[in-house]
C-alpha positions in Angstrom: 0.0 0.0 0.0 1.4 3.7 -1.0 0.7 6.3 1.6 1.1 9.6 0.7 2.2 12.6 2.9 1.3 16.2 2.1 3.2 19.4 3.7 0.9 22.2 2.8 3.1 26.2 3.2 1.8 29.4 2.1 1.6 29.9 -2.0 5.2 31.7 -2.6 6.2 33.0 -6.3 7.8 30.9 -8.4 11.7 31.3 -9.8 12.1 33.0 -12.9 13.3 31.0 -15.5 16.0 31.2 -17.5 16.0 31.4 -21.2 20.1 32.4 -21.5 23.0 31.2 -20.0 23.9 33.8 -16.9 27.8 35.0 -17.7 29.7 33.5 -15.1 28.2 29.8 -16.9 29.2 28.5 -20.3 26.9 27.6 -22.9 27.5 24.2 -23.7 24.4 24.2 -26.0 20.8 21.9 -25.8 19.5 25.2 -23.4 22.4 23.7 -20.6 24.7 25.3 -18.7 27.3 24.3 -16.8 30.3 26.1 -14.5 33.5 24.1 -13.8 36.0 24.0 -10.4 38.6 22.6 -10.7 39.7 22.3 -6.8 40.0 19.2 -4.7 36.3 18.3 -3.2 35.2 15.1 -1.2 31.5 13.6 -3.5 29.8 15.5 -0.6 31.9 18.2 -0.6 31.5 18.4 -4.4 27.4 18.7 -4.3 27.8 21.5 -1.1 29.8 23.4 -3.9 27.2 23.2 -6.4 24.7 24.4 -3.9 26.4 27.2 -2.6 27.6 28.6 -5.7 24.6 28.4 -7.3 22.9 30.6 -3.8 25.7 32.9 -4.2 24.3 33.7 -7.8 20.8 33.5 -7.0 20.4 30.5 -9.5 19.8 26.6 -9.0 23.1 24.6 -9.6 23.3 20.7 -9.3 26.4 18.3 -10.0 26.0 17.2 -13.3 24.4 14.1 -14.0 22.5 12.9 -17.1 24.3 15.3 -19.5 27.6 14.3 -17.8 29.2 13.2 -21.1 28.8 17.0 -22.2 31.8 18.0 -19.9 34.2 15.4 -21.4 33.2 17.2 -25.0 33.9 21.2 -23.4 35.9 21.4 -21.0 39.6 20.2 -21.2 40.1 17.1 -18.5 43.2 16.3 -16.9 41.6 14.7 -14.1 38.3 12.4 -13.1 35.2 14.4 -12.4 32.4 13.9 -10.0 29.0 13.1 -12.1 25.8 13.0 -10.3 25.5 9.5 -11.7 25.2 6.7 -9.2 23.4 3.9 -7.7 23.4 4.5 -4.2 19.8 3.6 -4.0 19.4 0.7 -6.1 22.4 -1.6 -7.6 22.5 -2.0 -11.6 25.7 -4.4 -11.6 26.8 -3.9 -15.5 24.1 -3.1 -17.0 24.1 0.4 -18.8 19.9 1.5 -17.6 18.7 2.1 -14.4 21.7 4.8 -13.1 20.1 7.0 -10.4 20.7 11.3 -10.6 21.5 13.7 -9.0 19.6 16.3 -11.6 16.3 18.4 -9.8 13.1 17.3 -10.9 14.2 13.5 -11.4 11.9 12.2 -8.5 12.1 8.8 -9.8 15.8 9.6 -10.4 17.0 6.7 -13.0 18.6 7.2 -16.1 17.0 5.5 -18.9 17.5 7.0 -22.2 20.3 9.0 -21.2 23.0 7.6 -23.7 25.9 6.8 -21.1 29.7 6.2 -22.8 31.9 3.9 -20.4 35.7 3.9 -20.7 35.7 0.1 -20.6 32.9 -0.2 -22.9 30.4 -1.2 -19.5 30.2 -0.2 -16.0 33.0 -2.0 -13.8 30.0 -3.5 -11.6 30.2 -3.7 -7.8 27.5 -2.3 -4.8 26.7 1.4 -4.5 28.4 3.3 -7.3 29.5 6.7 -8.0 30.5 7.7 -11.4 33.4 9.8 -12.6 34.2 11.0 -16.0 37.1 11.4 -17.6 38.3 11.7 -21.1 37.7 8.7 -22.0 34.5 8.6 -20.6 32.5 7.1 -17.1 33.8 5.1 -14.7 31.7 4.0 -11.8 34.1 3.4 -8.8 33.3 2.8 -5.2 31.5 5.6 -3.0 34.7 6.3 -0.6 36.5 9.3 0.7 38.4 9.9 -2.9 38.8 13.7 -4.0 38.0 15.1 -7.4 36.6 18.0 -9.3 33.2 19.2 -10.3 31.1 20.8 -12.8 27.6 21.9 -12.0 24.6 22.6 -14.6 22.4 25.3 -14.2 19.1 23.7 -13.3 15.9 25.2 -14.8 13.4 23.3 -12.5 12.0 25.8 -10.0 13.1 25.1 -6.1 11.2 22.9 -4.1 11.2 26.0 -1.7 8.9 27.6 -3.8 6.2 25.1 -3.8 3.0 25.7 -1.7 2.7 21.9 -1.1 5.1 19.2 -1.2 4.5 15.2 -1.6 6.2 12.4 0.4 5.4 8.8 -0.3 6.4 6.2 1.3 9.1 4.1 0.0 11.2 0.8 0.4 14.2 0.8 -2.4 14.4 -3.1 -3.7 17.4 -3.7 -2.4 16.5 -2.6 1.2 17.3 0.8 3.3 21.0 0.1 4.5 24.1 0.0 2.5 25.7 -3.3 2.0 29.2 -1.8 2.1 31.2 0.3 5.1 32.3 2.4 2.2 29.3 3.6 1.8 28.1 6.9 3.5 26.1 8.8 1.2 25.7 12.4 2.4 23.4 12.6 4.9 22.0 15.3 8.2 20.7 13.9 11.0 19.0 14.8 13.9 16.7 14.0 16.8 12.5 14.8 16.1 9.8 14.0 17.9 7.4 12.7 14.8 7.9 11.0 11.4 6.0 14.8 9.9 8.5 16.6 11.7 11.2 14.8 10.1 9.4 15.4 6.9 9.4 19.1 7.7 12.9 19.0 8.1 13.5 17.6 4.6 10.9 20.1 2.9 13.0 23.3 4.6 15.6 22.2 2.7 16.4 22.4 -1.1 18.5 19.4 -1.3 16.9 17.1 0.9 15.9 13.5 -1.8 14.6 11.3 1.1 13.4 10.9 5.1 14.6 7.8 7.2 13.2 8.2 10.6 13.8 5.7 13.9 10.8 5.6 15.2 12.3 4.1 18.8 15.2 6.7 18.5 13.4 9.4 16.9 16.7 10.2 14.9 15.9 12.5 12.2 17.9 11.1 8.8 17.9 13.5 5.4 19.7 12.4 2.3 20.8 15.0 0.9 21.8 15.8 -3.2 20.9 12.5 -4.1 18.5 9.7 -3.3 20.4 6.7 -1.5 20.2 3.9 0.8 21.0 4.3 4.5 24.9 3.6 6.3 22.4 1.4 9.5 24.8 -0.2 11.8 25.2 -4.1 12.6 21.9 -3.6 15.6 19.9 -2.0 13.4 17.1 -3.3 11.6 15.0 -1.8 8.7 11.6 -2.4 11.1 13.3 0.4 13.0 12.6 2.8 10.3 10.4 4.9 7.9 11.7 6.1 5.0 9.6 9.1 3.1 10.5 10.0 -0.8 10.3 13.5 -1.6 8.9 14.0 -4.8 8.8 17.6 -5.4 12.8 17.7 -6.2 
């Protein structure tokens, strides 16, 4: 049985949007645009970025994802990039469909249809993927504690923020709510709430939040933030303990 949450807020304008690219992004044509740094950044590190650079210029920026191949084609790589390819949520083993995004208004968040060019031809396989690209093309590697660059797209989906009400349905991924792997962290908040709708509050204050896990016996508050994913539960835990609340207004 679905059950579905709604979190009603007063009507509030929505963003303008964009027709142009804004001049601090390139046009890398298809109405996308993207902006490029070049730094050192942790995968969570790497989405903050995106986020903040995009508040700091009062648009909506996101790590690439579906159009990742598009930053292999314009910008000159010397080094893996983050994509906001993955499949922290659901495993895909080799096969080329079902890759989860990062990119706003991808609720459902997999991949099919995007055309997706591997440097070995296929994905290398293993349990809860990120991908990189380089200039030969995506490589899905484990989700650990590497450091690489990023390039973020301009997003032309209005912020959740600015919707009067917001959905959350409840959700088990098929291949259950904890990680598999110690690797595995995803980038997640946390705190302590007294209800399952003030968890689900939580998540709708903020513009990056995917999806709510919330211990009912604990009352620990989890949000996964920048992309949808599975949870790091420890060895006690069990899923039973939990609730878990897609947001679908991303």
């Amino acid at each position: 049985m679905t059950v579905w949450f709604f979190l009603l807020l007063p009507m509030i304008p929505v963003l303008h949007v964009h027709t142009e690219c804004p001049s601090t992004l390139l046009d890398v044509g298809d109405d996308q645009c993207m902006i490029h740094f070049p730094g050192k950044y942790t995968y969570c590190e790497a989405h903050e970025l995106c986020q903040r650079s995009g508040q700091d210029r009062k648009l909506r920026l996101f790590m690439v994802g579906q159009h990742a191949m598009k930053i292999r084609d314009r910008f000159k790589l010397s080094a893996q990039i983050f994509t906001g390819l993955h499949t922290l949520l659901v495993d895909v083993g080799t096969m080329n469909s079902g890759w989860q995004l990062s990119d706003p208004g991808s609720s459902t968040g997999i991949a099919d249809g995007v055309e997706l060019h591997w440097s070995f031809g296929k994905p290398i396989s293993g349990y809860e993927r990120i991908v990189l690209v380089s200039k030969y093309g995506l490589i899905d590697t484990e989700h650990r504690q590497i450091m690489n660059a990023v390039t973020c797209e301009l997003s032309r989906v209005p912020s959740p923020l600015k919707s009067s009400v917001q959905l959350f349905v409840k959700n088990k991924p098929r291949n259950g709510l904890f990680f598999k792997t110690t690797s595995s962290k995803g980038c997640f908040s946390d705190s302590t709430q007294e209800t399952l709708v003030k968890c689900a509050f939580r998540c709708r204050n903020d513009e990056v939040c995917r999806s709510v896990y919330y211990n009912k016996g604990t009352k620990t508050c989890f949000l996964s933030r920048f992309v949808d994913s599975r949870l790091p539960g420890k060895s006690w835990e069990k899923e039973a303990d939990y609730v878990r609340l897609l947001r679908m207004n991303w």
